[in-house]
Structure formats: C-alpha cells, structure tokens
N, C-alpha and C positions, 0 to 999 in steps of 0.2 A: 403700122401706123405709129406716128410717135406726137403728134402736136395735138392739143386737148379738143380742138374745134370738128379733127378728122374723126377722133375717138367718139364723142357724143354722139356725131353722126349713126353709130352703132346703134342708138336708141331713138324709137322715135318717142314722143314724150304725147299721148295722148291727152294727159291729165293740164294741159299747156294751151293755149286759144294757139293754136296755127299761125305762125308769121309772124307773132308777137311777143316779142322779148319780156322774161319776169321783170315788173318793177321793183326794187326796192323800196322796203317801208318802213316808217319808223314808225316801230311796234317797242312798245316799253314791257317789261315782263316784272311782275311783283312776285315772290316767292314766299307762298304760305305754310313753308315747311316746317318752322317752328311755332308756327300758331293754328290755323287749320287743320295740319299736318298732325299736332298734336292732342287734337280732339279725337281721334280713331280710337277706339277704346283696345284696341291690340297695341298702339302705342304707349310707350315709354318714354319721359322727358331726360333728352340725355343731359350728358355731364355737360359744363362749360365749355371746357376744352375743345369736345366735341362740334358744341353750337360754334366757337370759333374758328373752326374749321371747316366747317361748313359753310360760312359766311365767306371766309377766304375763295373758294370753289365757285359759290354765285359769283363773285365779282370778276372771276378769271373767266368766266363761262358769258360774263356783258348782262349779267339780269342787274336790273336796274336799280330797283327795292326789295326791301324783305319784313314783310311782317314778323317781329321780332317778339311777341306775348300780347297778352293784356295785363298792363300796370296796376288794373283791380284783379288782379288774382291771386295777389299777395307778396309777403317780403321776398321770398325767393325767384318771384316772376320780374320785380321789380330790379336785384340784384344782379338778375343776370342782364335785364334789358338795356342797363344801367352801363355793364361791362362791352355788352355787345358792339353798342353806340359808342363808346370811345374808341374800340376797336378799330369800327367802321369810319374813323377819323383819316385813317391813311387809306382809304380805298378808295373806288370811284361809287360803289351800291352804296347806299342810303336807309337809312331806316323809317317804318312805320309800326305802329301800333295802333290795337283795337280797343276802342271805348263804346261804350255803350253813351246815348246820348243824352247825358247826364253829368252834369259838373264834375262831381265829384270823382268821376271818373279820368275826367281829362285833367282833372288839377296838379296829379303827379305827375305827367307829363313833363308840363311846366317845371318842376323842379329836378326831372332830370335833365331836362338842357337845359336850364342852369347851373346843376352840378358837373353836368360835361362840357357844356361850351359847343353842343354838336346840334342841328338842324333835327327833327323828330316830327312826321306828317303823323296826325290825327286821325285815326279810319274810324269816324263815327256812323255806329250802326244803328237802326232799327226796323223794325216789322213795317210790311207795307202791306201784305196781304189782308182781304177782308176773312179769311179764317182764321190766318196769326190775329187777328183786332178781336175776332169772336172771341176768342178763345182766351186772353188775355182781359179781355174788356177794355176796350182801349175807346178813347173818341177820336177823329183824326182831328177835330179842332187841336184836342191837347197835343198830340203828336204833331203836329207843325209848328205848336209852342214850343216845344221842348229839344225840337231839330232846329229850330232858328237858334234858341238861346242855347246851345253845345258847339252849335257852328259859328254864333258871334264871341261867344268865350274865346274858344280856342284862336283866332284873329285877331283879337285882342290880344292874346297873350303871345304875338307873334308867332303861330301855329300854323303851315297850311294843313287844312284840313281836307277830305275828300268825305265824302256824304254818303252812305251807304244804306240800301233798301235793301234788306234781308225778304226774302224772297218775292222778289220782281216780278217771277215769270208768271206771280199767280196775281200780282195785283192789275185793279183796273187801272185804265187812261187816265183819269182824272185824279186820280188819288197818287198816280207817279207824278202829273204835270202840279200839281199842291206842292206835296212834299220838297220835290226839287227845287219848284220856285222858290219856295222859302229861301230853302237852302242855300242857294247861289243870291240869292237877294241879300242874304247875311254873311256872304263872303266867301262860300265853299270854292275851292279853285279847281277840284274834280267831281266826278259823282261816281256810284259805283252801282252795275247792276248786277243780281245776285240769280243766278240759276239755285238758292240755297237747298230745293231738295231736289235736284236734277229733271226737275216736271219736263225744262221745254224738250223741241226738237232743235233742229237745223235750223229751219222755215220760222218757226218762233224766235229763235235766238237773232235773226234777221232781222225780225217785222220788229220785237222791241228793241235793240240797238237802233234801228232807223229813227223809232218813234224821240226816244231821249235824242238822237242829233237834230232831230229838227226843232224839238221844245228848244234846245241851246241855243241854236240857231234865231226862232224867232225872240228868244231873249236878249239879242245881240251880244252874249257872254263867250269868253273865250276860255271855255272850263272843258280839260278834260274827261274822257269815258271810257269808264274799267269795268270791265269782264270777270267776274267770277261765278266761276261753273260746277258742279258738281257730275259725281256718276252714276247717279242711281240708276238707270234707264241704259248705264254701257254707254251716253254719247256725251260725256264732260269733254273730251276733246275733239269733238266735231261739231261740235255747239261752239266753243271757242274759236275756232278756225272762222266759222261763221259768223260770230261776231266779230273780227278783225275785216272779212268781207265788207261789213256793213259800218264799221266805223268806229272801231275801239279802238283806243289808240294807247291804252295801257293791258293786259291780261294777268290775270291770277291762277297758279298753277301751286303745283307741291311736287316735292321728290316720289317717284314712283307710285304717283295721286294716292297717297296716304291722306288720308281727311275721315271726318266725320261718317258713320253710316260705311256705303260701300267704296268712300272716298272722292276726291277730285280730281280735274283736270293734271294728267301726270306732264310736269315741266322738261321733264327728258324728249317725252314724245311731243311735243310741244315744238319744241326747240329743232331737235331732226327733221320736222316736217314744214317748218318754216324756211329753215336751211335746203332742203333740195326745194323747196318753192319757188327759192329764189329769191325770197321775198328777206331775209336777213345774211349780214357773211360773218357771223360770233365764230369764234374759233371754239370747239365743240371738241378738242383733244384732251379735257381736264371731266366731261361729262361721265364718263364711266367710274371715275374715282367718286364724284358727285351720288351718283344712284348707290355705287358703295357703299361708301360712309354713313350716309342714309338709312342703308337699310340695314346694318352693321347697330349703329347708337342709337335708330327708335325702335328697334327690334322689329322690324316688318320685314319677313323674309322675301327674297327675290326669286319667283317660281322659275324655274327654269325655260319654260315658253313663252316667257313675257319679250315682249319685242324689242329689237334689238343689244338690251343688256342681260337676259337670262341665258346661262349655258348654250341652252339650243341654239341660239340664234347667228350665230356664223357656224355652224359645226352641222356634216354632214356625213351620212355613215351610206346613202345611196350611190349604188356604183354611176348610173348617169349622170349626176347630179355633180357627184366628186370627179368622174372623168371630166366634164368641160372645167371645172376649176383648175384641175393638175394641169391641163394643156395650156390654158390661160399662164400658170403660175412658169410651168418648162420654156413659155416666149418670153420670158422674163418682165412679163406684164402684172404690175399687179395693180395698175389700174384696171384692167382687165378682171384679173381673179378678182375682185373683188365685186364687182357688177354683174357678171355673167349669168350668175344664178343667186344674187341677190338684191333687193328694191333698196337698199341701203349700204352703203360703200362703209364696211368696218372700219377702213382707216381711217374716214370724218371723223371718228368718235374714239379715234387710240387703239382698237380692235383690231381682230385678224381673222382670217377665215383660217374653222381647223379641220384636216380631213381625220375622219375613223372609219374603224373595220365592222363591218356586221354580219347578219344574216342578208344583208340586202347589196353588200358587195358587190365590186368587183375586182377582179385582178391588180387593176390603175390604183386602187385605194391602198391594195398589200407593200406591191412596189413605194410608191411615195412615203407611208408609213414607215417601211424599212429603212429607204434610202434617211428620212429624214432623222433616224436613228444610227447612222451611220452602218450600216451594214449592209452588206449582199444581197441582193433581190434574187437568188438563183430559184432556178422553176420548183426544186423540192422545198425549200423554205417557203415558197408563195401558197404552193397545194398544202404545206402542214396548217399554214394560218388561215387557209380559205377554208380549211374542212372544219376546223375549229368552228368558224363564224357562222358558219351554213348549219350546224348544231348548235348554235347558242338561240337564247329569243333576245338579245340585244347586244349593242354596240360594244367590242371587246375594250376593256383597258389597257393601257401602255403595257403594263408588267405580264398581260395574259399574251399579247401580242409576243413579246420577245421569246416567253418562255415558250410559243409553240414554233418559233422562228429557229430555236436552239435546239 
C-alpha cells in the first residue's frame, strides 16, 4: 500500500459517525501554563528565559493566547508580564492576564500596553457559586456591581475583556444569566466558564456550555465562550472535549495539566486528541519539546506512563507487540510502524516507536535490537540475550544487551 486513503482503509475508525467526514473547527486554545499552571503547589515559577521559551513553543504549536500572570501579584509578576508581551510583539499568540474584578487590579494592565505598545485581553474573574457567596459573604446585587464596573473600565481603557465565573459548574441558572448579562451589557467580548474545582461531568459540561450559548444567543451579542476545566474528578479533558461538542469556541488547558489541586485540562492531550479528530491540522512536531521544557522549568516531573510524552509510551519490551512493529518497520513502513500497535502515530508529535528486550520477549526483539546496534544477530548471541531477559524482572538496558551479546 502506498497512497494515504489505501492506508487508513487499515483502520476502521469507530470513534467517527459512519460516512461522515471530520469537520474542521475553529477551536481557539488559551494556555494557562504560566498562570494556572503556576498555582500547583509542586510548582516553581521559572526563569524569564524559560517563560520565553515557552511562549515561542505555544506559538509554533498554533495556541492562540496565553494567560501570562496576574499584574496584582507583584513587581516581579509585573516584570516578567511586562517582558513577555513585548516578546509576544513578533509572534502570532497573544497575551492575556488575570484580574480579579476590581479596578485596581486591571489598572496596570493599562500601563503595560502603554508601556509596550502590545494588545493585552483582561480575564476578569469572580465567584458565581451560591457556596463561594456563602462563604465569602458576598450579595450578588454587589457582585453584578462590581462585574459591570471592571468590565466597563477595562473598555474603556481600550481592553478587551472576557468575563469570568469561577466556578460555574456549581452555580445556578439565574445567577450565571445576571452576571453575564451584566457583563456583556458593559462590553465583555468573551465570557468564561469555569469547571474551577473539577465538580462537572461530560453531560454537565454540555448542558452548561449550551445553557451560556443560548443566553448569548437570545442577547443577540456576538461574544465568545471559553472553557476552563480542571481534574479533580480525572475528567478535565473529557469535559473540555465536551465543551467544544457543545459550543466553545475558545478552551484553557496547561502543559502537562499542572494547575491547582490535582490540576487541569493537560493542553498536550488536548491538542493530540483534537488532531486525530480531525477536528484541527496544528503542526504538533514542536509538542514534545513543549511538555519538556514544562516539566524541566516548573519542576513537575513527567511519569513515565503519562500518555503519549512519558517513556512508556512508544517503547515496548512484549515479544507480540514488538513483532508486528519490527514487520511494519522491515516493509519499510513507518506509517505502518507507527499505527499498528499504537492509538497515536509518534511521528505527529516528533516521536518514534522504540523496541526493548525483556522477560516478555521474543526472538524478533533480540534480532532488531542487535541489528539496530550494528551487529550480528547470530543464533548464540540471540540465546546469551534471551536467557539474560527471561531472568531479569525488567526491560534490559542498551549496555546490559551488548555486554550479553559479547
């Protein structure tokens, strides 16, 4: 087989409606990796350098914004936001920042684009939930005061703003259709709804995406709706997927959902799963340096079973598993090798499938392994490494391989 239409044919695609071709979407992606990202309390605020380098990576990877700090968090959150945004002058991503809804909070804003001369959206936040209000003491009279006038400021100050409801998922009907109206009544050009402690489901993250498109709708306003999900519950990114389902048209994600708690929606898995959906064509060959870097300058290590970017994840030490790859790789397919025995094609992402030797071998692993070292696959060198593996309790290293090869 050699033409890509013959090849697919290889897979039938269950996860697909039958007879009907993916649509492409335009799905905006905000990356909360230096601000949500750096709430995890295992995190580490890196160096500048770092942050610029990682900004470079979003932009090569097609995400579109990046929550870059909160300007009330001080002179050094300020300096680097400050650096970021000029940075972000030569690229196509865009910067945003987080205020709480409160003047004084968005007032530096203001005076950093002024001082750079760069575009800077507004992510004003606050509580919507009737337990955040308990527990706070909050009225929502005032809280619609105080979200009108953060959201008229900021428009004024030529700001777009987006409106955010820290957690959504637990507020009522009527206290989201308040708030927002306000909000968009005073000029918000997005709104944001927040999974903030990962309560919903799938089905929830649905029902209220719908619920905010149709208030917008019968507002006749043409304001975008963003997604931000968390994981407490394990489903930050199947609740986002869900909300793109149902009508987001912007999502919030993090490097390797490092966030708050047990984190958020991971923008790596995000991205891979949008891309074989079909549903986006980002070029996804800079992502692995992406989760790197990441997990390199906030100090959050990368487990080795984590999907698709952990060790594990193309490397396989089972003799069946590694025989259909080696036959895949000997047809000199590696479109092939790469699908055969995996839901995720390594080379999308810069990867490579790697084979190793174990207790769970077989023969097809010794050979390849050898050959790929350049050496002789003869029958006594295959039996010294087989015997080797078949008494180990794991996957041999390069250097144990040779030396039972020699």
């Amino acid at each position: 087989m050699s033409s890509t239409s013959e090849k697919t044919s290889l897979i039938f695609d269950w996860n697909a409606r039958q007879g009907l071709p993916a649509a492409r979407r335009t799905i905006g992606f905000d990356d909360e990796t230096l601000r949500d990202g750096l709430q995890s309390p295992s995190a580490r605020d890196p160096e500048l350098g770092d942050k610029l380098r990682l900004i470079h990576l979003m932009d090569q990877l097609g995400i579109d914004t990046a929550d870059i700090g909160l300007p009330g968090a001080g002179a050094r959150a300020r300096e680097h936001i400050t650096a970021l945004v000029k940075e972000m002058a030569g690229l196509n991503i865009r910067a945003n920042v987080a205020c709480r809804t409160v003047i004084s909070d968005i007032a530096p804003v203001v005076d950093v684009v002024q001082a750079t001369g760069q575009p800077i959206e507004v992510c004003a936040f606050i509580g919507s939930s009737p337990i955040r209000r308990y527990a706070e003491g909050w009225e929502m009279e005032n809280m619609i005061k105080l979200s009108r006038e953060a959201v008229a400021f900021a428009v004024k100050n030529n700001l777009d703003c987006m409106f955010v409801t820290e957690d959504t998922t637990r507020a009522r009907p009527e206290d989201v259709r308040a708030l927002y109206t306000a909000a968009i009544e005073a000029g918000a050009k997005r709104v944001c709804v927040c999974d903030t402690v990962g309560h919903a489901t799938p089905e929830g993250a649905r029902s209220l995406v719908a619920f905010v498109k149709d208030l917008i709708d019968g507002l006749g306003a043409q304001v975008g709706i963003d997604w931000h999900g968390h994981r407490d519950r394990g489903l930050g990114l199947i609740n986002t997927l869900a909300a793109i389902d149902a009508g987001a048209t912007r999502v919030h994600a993090t490097a390797l959902g490092v966030g708050e708690r047990s984190g958020n929606t991971e923008m790596d898995l995000l991205l891979v799963n949008l891309r074989l959906q079909g549903l986006i064509d980002n070029d996804l060959s800079a992502l692995g340096a992406y989760v790197a870097l990441a997990s390199k300058s906030i100090g959050v290590p990368l487990p080795s079973n984590y999907p698709v970017f952990g060790s594990d994840a193309f490397e396989t030490g089972t003799g069946v598993h590694a025989a259909a790859v080696i036959k895949a790789f000997r047809k000199g397919d590696t479109w092939l090798a790469n699908r055969v025995y995996s839901g995720v094609p390594a080379d999308m992402v810069g990867l490579e499938q790697s084979i190793k030797i174990g207790p769970m071998s077989g023969k097809s692993n010794v050979i390849w392994v050898l050959e790929k070292h350049g050496i002789e696959a003869n029958e006594a060198r295959i039996a010294r490494v087989l015997d080797l593996a078949k008494n180990t309790t794991r996957l041999l290293t390069d250097a144990e391989v040779l030396a039972a090869a020699h």
